[in-house]
C-alpha positions in Angstrom: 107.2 -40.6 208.3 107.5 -37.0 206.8 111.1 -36.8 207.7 111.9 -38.7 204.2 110.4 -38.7 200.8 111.9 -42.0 200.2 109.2 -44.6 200.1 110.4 -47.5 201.4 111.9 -45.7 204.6 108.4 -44.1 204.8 106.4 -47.8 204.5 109.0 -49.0 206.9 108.1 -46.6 209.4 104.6 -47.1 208.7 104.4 -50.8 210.0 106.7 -50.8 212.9 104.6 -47.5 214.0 101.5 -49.9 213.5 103.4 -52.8 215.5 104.1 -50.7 218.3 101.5 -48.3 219.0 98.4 -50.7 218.7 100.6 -53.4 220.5 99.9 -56.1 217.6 102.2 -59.1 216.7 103.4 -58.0 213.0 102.1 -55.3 210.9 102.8 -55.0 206.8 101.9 -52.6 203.9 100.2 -54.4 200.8 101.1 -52.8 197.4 99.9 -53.5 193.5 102.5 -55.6 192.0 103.6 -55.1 188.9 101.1 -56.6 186.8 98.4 -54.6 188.9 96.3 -57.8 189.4 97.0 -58.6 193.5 98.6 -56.8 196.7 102.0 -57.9 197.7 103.8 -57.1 201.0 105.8 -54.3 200.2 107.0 -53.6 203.8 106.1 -55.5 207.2 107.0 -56.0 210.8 107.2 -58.8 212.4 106.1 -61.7 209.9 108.3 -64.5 208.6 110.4 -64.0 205.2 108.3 -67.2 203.8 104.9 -65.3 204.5 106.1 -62.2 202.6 107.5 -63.8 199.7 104.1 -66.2 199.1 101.3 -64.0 200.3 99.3 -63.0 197.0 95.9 -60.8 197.8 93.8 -61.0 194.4 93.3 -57.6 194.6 89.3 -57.7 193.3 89.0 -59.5 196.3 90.2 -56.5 198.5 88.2 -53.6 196.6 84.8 -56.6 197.5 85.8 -56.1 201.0 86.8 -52.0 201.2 85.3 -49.7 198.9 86.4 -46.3 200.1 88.0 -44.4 202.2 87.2 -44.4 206.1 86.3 -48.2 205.7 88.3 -51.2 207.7 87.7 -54.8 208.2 88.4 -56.9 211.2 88.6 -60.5 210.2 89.2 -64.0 211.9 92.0 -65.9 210.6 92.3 -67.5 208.6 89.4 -68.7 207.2 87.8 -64.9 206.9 90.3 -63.9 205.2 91.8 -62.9 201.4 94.8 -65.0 200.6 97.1 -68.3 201.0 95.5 -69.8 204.4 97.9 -72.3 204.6 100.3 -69.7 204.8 98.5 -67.9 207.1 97.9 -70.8 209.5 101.3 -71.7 209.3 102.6 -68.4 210.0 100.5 -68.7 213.5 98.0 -65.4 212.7 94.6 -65.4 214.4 93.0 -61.9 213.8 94.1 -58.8 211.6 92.7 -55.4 211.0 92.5 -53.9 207.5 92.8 -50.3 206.5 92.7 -49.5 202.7 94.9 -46.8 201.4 92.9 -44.8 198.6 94.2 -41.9 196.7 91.7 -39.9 194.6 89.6 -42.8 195.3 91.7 -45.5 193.9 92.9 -48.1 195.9 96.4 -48.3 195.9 96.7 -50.7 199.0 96.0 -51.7 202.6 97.6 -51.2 205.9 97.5 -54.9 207.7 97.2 -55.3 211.4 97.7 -58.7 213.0 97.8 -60.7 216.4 98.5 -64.1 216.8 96.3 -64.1 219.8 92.7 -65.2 218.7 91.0 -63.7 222.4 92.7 -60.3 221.2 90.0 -57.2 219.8 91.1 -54.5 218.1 89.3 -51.4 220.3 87.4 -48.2 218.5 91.1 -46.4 219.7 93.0 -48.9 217.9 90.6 -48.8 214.7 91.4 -44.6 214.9 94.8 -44.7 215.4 94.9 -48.0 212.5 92.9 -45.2 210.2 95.6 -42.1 211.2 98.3 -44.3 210.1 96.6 -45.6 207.0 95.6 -41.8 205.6 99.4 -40.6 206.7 101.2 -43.8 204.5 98.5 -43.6 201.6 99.5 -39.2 202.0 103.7 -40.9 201.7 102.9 -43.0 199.4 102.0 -40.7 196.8 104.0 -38.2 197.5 107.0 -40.4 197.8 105.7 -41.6 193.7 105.1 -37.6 193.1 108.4 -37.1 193.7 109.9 -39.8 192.5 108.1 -38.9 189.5 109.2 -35.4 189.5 112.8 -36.6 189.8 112.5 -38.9 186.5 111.3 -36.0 184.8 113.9 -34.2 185.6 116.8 -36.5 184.1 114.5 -37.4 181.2 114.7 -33.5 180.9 118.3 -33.6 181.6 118.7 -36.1 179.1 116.8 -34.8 176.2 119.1 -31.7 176.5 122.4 -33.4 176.4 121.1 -35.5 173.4 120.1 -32.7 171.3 122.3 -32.0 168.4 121.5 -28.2 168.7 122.5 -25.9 171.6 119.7 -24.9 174.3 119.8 -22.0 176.6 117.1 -21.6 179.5 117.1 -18.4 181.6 114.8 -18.1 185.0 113.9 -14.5 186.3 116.4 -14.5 188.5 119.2 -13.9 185.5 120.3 -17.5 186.0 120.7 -20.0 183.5 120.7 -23.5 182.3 122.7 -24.6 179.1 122.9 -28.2 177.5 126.6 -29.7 176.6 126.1 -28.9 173.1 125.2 -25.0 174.0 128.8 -24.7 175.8 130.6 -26.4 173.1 129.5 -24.0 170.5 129.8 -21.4 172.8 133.2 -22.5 174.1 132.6 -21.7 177.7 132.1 -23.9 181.1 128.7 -23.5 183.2 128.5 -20.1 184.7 126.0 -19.0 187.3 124.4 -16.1 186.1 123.3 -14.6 182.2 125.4 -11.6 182.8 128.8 -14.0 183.2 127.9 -15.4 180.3 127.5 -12.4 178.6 130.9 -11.3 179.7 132.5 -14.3 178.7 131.3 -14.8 174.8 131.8 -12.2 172.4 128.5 -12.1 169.6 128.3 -10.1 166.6 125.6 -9.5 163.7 126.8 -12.3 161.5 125.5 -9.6 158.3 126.8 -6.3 160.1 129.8 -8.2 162.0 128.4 -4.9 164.9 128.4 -6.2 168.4 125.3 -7.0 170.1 123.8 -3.8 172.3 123.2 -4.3 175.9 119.6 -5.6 176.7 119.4 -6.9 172.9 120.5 -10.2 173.2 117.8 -13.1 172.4 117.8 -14.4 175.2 117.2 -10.9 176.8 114.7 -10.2 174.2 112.9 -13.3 175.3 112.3 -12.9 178.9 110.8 -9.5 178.1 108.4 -11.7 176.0 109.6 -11.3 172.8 110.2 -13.9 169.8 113.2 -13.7 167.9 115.3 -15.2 165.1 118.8 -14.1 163.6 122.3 -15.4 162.7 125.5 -14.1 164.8 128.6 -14.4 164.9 130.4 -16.0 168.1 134.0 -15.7 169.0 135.1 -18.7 171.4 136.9 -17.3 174.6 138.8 -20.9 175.1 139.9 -21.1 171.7 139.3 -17.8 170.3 137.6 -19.9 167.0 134.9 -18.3 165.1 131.6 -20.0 165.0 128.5 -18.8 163.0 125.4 -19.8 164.5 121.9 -19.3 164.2 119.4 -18.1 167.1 116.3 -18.5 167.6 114.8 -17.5 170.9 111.2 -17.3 172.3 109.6 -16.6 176.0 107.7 -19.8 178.1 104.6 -17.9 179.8 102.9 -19.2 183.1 99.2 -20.4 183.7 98.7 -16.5 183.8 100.1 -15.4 180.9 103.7 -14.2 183.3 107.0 -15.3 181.8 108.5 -18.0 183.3 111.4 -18.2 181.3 113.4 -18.0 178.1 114.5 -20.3 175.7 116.9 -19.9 173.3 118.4 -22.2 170.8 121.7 -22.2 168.8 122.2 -24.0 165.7 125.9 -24.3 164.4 125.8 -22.9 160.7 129.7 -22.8 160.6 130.4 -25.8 158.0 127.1 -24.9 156.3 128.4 -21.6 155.1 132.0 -22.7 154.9 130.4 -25.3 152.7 128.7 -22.9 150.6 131.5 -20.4 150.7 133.6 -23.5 149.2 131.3 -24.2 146.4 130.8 -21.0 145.4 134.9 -20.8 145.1 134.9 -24.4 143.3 132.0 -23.2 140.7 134.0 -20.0 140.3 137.6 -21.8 139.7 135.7 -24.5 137.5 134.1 -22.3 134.9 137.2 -19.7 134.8 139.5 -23.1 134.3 137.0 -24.6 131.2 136.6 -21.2 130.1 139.8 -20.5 129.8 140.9 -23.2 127.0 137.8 -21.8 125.1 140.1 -18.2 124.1 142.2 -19.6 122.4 140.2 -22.2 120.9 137.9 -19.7 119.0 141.1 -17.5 118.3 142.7 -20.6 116.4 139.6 -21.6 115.1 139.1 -18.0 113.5 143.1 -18.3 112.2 142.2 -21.3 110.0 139.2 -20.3 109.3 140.6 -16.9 107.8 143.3 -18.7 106.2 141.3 -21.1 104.4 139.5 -18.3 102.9 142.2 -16.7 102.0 143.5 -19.8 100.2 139.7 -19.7 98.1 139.3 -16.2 97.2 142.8 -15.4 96.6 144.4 -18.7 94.9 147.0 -18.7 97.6 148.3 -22.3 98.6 148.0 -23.4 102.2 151.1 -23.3 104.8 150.2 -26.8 105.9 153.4 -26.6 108.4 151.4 -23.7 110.5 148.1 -25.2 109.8 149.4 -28.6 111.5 151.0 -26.1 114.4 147.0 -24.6 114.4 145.5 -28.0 114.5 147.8 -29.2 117.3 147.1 -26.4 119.5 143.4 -26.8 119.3 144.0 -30.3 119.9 146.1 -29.7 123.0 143.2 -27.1 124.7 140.6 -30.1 123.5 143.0 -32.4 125.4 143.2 -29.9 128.8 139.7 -29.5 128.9 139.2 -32.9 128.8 141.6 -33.7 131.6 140.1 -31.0 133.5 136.1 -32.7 132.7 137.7 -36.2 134.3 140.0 -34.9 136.9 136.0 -33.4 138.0 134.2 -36.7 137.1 136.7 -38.6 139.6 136.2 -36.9 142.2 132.8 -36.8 142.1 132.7 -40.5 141.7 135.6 -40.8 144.6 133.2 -38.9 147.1 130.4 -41.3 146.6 132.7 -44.3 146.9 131.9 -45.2 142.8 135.6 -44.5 141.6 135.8 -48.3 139.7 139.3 -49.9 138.6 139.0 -52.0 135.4 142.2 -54.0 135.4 143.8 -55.3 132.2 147.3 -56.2 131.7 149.3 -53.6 129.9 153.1 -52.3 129.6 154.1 -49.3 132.4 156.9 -48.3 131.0 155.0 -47.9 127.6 152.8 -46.0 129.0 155.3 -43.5 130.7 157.0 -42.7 127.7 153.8 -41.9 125.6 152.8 -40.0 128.1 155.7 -37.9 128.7 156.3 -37.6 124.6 152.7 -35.9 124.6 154.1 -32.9 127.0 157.1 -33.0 124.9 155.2 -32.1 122.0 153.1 -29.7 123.9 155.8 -27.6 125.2 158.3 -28.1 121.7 156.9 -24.8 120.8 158.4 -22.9 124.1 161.5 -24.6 124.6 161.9 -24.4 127.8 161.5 -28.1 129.9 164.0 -30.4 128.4 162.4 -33.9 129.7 164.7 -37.1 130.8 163.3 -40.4 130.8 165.3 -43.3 132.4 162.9 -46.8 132.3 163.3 -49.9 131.7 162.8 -51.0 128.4 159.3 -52.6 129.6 157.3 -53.1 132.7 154.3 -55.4 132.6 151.8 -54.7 134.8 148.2 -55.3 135.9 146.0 -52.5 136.4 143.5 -49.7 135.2 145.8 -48.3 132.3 143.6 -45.7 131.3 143.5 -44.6 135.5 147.6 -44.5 135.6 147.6 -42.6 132.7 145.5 -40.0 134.0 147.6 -39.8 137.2 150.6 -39.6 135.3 149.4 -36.6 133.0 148.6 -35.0 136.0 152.0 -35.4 137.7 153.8 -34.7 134.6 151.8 -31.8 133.7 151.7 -30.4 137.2 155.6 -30.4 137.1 155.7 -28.8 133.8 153.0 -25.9 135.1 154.8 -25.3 138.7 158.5 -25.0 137.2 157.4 -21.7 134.5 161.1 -20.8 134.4 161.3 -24.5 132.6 164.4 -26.3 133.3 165.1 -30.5 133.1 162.1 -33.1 134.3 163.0 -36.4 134.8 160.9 -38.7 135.3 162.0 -42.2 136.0 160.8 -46.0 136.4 162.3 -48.7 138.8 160.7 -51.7 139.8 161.3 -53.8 143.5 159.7 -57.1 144.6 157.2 -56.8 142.0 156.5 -52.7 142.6 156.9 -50.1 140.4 158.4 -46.9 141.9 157.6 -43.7 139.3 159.3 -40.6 140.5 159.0 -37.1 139.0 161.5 -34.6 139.4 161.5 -30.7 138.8 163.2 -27.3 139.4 160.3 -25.6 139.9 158.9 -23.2 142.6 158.8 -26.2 145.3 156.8 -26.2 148.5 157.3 -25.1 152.1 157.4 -27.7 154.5 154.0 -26.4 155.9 152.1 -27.1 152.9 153.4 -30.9 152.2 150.4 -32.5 154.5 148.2 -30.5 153.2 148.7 -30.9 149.8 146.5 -34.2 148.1 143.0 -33.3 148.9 140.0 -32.5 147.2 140.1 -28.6 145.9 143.2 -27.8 148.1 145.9 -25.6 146.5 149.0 -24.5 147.6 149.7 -20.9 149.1 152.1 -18.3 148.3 153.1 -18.7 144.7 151.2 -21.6 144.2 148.2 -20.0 144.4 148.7 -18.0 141.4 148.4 -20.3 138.9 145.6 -22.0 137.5 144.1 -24.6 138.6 141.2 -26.0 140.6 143.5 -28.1 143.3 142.4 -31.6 142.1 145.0 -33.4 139.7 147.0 -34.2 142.6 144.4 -35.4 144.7 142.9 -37.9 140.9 146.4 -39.2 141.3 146.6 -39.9 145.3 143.1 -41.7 144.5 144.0 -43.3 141.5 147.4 -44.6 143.6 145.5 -45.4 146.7 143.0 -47.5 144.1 146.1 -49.8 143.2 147.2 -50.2 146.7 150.0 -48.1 146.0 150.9 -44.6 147.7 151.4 -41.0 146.4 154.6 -39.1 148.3 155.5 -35.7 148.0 159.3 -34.3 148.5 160.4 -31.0 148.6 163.6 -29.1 150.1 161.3 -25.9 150.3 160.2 -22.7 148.4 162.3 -22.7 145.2 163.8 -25.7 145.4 161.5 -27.7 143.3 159.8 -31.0 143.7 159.6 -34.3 143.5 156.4 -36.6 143.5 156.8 -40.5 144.1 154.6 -42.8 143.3 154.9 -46.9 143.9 152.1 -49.0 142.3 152.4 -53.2 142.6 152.7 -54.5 139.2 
């Protein structure tokens, strides 16, 4: 019987020992069901399937007969006894013996003896052996639940640990170690043996200092010599050599006498958190430099007229209405930019949250093209250096946010007019297919590498290299891809490389 901790090989032993050694016809083990109001056979030896599946003992009935440890009952059958007696008399049982099975006294069930033959007595031998086997299956019993117990609380442990969204590290004296999935994904290592592998494997910095970490001063280190710790580091990834910022915290688990026991350490992956933050702080920087910047030469044309209309008062002199159109228009182009830049923000904001709303009213395409290709022909007049090319049909009707395409289109045309500074022709053209409207935009501008093209659409993403020295905040294209998307249409990019200028397409169902 102590050869397993398994309990039913333990109950099984239990019974045949009790059929054999005290010479009985059938021996069984009565355990709480599982509403805890009656004994069921849980095990037996000898009796019918019938008789185990229907015997019931009420099991306020038992505790009336037994009430502690060292107790038995010898009874007739089967009118002495607890149960179904027509079970019992048709099962062919004359006499049984009854130990209880008490742990801290609680009953938790009785060991049954029984012969069919009613001229049988159960001697004071058999009684001690009955009792010897009784107090070594209750002793099983509960350690068979013990351990069982002690084996649930281990995968509910287990368990807890893989379903943690944060790393956990344990360490035992013995410089071994346990970590959960999530610890050795951060980490980027498999399961090693021993702290000091570990160690060997991952390399941590100071996240502030970017210093490596001292022998003996790791946390979990710190920890098993019973200190508390907190800090943020900086984690290389052996597998993929990727950089992950993380934040520690790391405490000792003390015994029933104050001894550490172990170390446990945490590790909270602060990566996108201060890539986030790192982002924003970029984005608020690009944002108030781009609205700032129309604001120069705003005041600086405001000033102009300002002077010149004073000049025109105290001096009698007539106003150059030519150059103060030229003034006017200028302030009105840097009102205009700062307003595409204040929606280009507003839809993406609204994008994000899923709140970016078409209103659809029938309006003319082609129309609209032209207009808004006139506007950066007047804008750039003054320069001279883009010489624009329209080719459209005369007009396109179409169904759709009109004020929505418009904004795409200023952002298409004006990014082809920023990213081609040596000017040059941009054409800009209009077919339609099977009711779809196919808007292509053409320059001779710095182009793209081939690298960039996927990346190139997305919220606050600019292009490298030369790209990246112009202003900008790495949205218009994105407003347009959205504004595309919105119309069940599509946004494509084109390019033969650095140089080579670009070419934007856009197809939008009419």
């Amino acid at each position: 019987m102590s050869a397993s901790l398994d309990l039913g090989h333990r109950l099984r032993t239990a019974v045949k020992s009790a059929r054999d050694l005290l010479t009985a016809d059938a021996a069984a083990v009565f355990l709480p069901d599982d509403e805890g109001d009656a004994l069921v056979i849980r095990a037996h030896d000898g009796l019918s399937e019938s008789y185990v599946a229907g015997q019931r003992l009420p099991i306020d009935e038992v505790r009336a007969q037994v009430r502690a440890a060292g107790e038995h009952v010898i009874l007739d059958m089967p009118s002495g006894s607890v149960g179904d007696h027509a079970l019992i008399q048709a099962e062919g049982l004359a006499k049984l013996l009854s130990i209880p099975l008490f742990f801290q006294e609680k009953l938790t069930g009785v060991l049954v003896v029984y012969t069919k033959d009613p001229k049988r007595t159960f001697e004071p031998d058999d009684v001690e052996l009955a009792h010897l086997l009784a107090a070594t299956t209750a002793i099983g019993i509960t350690n068979s639940r013990l351990y069982a117990e002690a084996l649930a609380q281990q995968d509910l442990h287990r368990h807890l640990l893989e379903a943690l969204g944060d790393g956990v590290l344990i360490a035992w004296p013995n410089g071994h170690y346990e970590a959960n999935p999530r610890a050795r994904e951060i980490l980027g290592v498999p399961q090693f043996e021993t702290l000091a592998e570990l160690r060997d494997a991952v390399d941590v910095k100071d996240l502030m200092t970017g210093r490596p970490i001292p022998p003996g001063a790791y946390p979990l280190d710190r920890a098993m010599k019973g200190e508390t710790t907190k800090g943020d580091f900086l984690v290389t990834r052996p597998d993929t050599g990727e950089r992950r910022d993380v934040e520690v915290s790391a405490a000792p688990v003390r015994g029933a006498n104050d001894e550490i026991v172990a170390g446990v350490m945490t590790l909270h992956d602060i990566t996108d958190l201060l890539s986030s933050e790192r982002e924003r702080e970029q984005f608020l920087s690009i944002v108030s430099h781009e609205l700032r910047t129309p604001l120069t030469p705003l005041k600086a044309l405001a000033q102009l007229v300002r002077s010149r209309m004073r000049r025109s008062q105290t001096q009698g002199l007539e106003l150059d209405m030519e150059s103060l159109d030229r003034n006017l228009a200028a302030i009105e182009r840097q009102v205009d930019r700062m307003n595409g830049l204040v929606n280009d923000l507003l839809s993406v904001s609204r994008a994000e949250k899923g709140s970016l709303s078409m209103e659809r009213v029938s309006y003319d395409l082609a129309v609209l093209v032209r207009e808004v290709v006139e506007r950066y022909v007047d804008a750039t007049l003054e320069e001279g250096r883009h010489v624009f090319a329209v080719e459209a049909p005369a007009s396109v009707p179409a169904r759709g946010d009109q004020s929505r395409v418009e904004q795409l289109l200023m952002n298409l045309v004006g990014n082809a007019v920023k990213y081609s500074p040596a000017g040059g022709p941009i054409r800009v053209r209009l077919v339609t297919h099977d009711r779809t409207a196919e808007i292509s935009i053409t320059d001779r501008g710095i182009g793209i590498p081939a690298d960039e093209i996927a990346k190139l659409g997305h919220p606050f993403v600019r292009g490298a290299g030369r790209a990246n020295s112009f202003a900008g905040m790495g949205v218009g294209l994105y407003v347009a891809r959205i504004v595309a998307e919105a119309h069940a249409g599509s946004l494509d990019l084109e390019s033969d490389g650095d140089g080579k200028g670009t070419t934007v397409r856009v197809k939008l169902p009419l």
